[in-house]
C-alpha positions in Angstrom: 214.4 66.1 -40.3 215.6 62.6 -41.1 218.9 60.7 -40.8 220.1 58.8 -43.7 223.2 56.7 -44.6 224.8 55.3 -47.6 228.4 54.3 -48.0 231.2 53.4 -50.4 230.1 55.9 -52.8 233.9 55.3 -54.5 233.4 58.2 -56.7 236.3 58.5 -59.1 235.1 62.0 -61.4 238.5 63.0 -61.4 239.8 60.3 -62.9 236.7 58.5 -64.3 237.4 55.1 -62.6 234.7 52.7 -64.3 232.8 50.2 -61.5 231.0 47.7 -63.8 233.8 45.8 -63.2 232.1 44.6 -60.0 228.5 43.8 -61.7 226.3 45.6 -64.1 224.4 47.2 -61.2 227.6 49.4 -60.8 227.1 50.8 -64.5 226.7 54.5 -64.1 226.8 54.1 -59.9 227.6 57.6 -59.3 224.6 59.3 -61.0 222.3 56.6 -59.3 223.5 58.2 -56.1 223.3 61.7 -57.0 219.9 61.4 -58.5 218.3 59.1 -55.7 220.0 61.5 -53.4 218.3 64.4 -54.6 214.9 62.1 -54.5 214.8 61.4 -50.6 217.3 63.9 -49.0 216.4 67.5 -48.2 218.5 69.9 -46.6 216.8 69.5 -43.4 218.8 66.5 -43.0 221.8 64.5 -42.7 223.7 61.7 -44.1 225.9 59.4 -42.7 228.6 58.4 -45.4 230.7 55.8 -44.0 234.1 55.4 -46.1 235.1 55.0 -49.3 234.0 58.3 -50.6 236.7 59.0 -53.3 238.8 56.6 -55.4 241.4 59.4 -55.6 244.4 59.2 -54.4 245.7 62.8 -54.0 243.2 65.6 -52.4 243.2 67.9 -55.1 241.5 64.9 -57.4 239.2 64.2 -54.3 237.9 67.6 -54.1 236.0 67.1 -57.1 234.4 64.6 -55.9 233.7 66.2 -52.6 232.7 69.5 -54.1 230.0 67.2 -55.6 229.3 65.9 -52.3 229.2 69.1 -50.7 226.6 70.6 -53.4 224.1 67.3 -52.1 221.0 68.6 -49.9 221.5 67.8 -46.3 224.5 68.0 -43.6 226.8 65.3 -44.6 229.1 63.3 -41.5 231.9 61.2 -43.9 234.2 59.4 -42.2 237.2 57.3 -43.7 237.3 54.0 -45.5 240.2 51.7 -46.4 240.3 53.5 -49.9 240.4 57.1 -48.7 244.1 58.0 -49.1 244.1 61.7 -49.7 242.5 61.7 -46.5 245.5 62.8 -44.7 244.7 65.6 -42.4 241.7 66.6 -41.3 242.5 70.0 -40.3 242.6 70.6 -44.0 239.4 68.9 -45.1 237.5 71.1 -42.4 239.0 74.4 -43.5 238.0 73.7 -47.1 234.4 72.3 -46.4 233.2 73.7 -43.4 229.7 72.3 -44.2 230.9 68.9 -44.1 231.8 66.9 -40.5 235.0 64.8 -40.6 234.4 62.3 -38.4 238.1 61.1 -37.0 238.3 60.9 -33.3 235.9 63.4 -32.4 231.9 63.3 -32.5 228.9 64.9 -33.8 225.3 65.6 -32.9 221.9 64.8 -34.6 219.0 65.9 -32.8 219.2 64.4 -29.1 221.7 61.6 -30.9 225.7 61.4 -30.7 226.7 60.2 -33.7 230.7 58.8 -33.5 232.6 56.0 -34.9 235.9 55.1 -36.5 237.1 53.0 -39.9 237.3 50.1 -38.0 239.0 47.2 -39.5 239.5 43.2 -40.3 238.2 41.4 -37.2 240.1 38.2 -35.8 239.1 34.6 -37.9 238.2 36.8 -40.8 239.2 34.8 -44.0 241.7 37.5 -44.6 243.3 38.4 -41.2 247.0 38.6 -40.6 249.3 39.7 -37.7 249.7 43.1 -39.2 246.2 43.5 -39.6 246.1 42.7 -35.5 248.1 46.1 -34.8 245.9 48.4 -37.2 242.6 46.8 -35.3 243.6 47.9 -31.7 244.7 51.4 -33.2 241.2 51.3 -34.6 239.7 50.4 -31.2 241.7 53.4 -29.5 239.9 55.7 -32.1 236.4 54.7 -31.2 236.9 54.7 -27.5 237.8 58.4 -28.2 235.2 58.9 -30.2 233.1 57.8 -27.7 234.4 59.1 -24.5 233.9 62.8 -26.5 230.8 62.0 -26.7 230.0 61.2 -23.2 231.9 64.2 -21.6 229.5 65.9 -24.0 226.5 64.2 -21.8 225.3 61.6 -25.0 222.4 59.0 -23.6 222.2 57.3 -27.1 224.9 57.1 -29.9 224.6 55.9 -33.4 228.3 54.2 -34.2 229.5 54.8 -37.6 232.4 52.2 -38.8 233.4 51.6 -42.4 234.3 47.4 -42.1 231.4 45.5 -40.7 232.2 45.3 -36.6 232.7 41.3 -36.4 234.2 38.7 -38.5 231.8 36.5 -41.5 230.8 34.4 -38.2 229.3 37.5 -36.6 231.6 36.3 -33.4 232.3 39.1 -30.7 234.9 41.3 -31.6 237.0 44.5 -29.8 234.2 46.9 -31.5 231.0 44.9 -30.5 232.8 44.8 -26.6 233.0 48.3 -27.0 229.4 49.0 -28.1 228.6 47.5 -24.9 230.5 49.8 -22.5 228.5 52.6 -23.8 224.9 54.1 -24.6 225.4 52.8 -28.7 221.6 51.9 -30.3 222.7 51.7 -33.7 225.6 50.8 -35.9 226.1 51.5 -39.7 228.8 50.4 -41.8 229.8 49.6 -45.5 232.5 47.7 -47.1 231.0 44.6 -47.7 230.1 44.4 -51.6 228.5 41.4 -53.9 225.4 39.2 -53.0 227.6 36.7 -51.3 228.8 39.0 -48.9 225.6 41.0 -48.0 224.2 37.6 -47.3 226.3 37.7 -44.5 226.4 40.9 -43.1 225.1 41.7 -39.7 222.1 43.2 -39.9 218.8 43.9 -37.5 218.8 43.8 -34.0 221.6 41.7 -32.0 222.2 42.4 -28.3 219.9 45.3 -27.9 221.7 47.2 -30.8 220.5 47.7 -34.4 222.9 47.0 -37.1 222.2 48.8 -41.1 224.7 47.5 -43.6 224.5 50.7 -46.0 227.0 49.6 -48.8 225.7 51.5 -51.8 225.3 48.5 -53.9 223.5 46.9 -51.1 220.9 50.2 -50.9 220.9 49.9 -54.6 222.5 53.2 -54.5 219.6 54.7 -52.5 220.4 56.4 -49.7 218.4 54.4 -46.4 216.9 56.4 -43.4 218.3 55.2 -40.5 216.2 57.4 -37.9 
């Protein structure tokens, strides 16, 4: 048994969305994914997919590219990204994949691990950040906190975070989510988002502050999926 993550899959099937766009790497991205998947990942495990699963916009276009999730080896733990829009309730999502976990306020279990998280957002001196973006980062906050507080009533001692933005700014400065790492037992952190050479450059990655940060973009993994634990 093995845990694995890989995120912004952006699958588009439905509606054929072409990537190379972004860089040639991106030509065919989809199939990469699939067929590495099928490489490393048995169904004895479970992957961590942290946002930006679907480029659809409705859920009846994302269900074919969650059926195709759902057919992977492994159990599969998605949760949100800023793309995600049919992702509306997840009440809904659960009834028609009961295979798959929809991480959204709640938690999850791998082994002796509590596995929780939220989308997370734009942190503060980001290039990008604006005083609407400060409201939908506290609302973001709120979500981990109960992700996390679940998983402590439920008696976790060590918790991998799942977020889809990276948890500080380009600076790596503290930030709301790192703060909140800290209040509880959180040894790992994996997130996406971040695309391009420039910006992997400078994710936060490795160990910082006794916790161990993956970056797991699928361009970055070269549309591999990476074992976390």
């Amino acid at each position: 048994m093995a845990l694995f993550a890989i995120g912004d899959l952006h699958f588009g099937f439905a509606q054929q969305k072409p990537m190379d766009k972004f860089g040639e790497n991106w030509k065919n991205h989809a199939q990469k994914i699939i067929e590495n998947w099928k490489q490393v990942v048995t169904e004895a495990d479970t992957v961590l997919l942290p946002g930006d699963i679907s480029w659809a916009m409705r859920l009846p276009d994302a269900a074919v590219d969650l059926d195709i999730i759902n057919r992977l080896p492994g159990k599969k733990i998605l949760l949100s990204g800023n793309h995600d829009y049919w992702w509306k309730s997840s009440a809904k999502l659960e009834g028609m994949y009961p295979d798959i976990f929809f991480l959204k306020n709640n938690m999850t279990t791998y082994q002796d691990w509590h596995i929780c998280g939220s989308r997370g957002w734009l942190c503060p001196h980001s290039a990008y950040f604006t005083q609407e973006d400060e409201k939908i980062y506290a609302r973001e906050a709120i979500r981990l906190r109960l992700s996390f507080d679940a998983a402590m009533r439920a008696g976790a001692t060590k918790i991998v975070a799942m977020l889809h933005f990276p948890p500080t700014n380009e600076w790596h400065e503290s930030s709301i989510f790192t703060e909140i790492f800290a209040q509880y037992p959180v040894q790992i952190v994996v997130y996406g988002h971040l695309h391009g050479a420039q910006n992997h450059k400078q994710a936060l990655q490795g160990e910082q502050n006794g916790i161990v940060y993956h970056l797991t973009a699928s361009d970055y993994l070269d549309f591999m999926p990476k074992r976390i634990l």
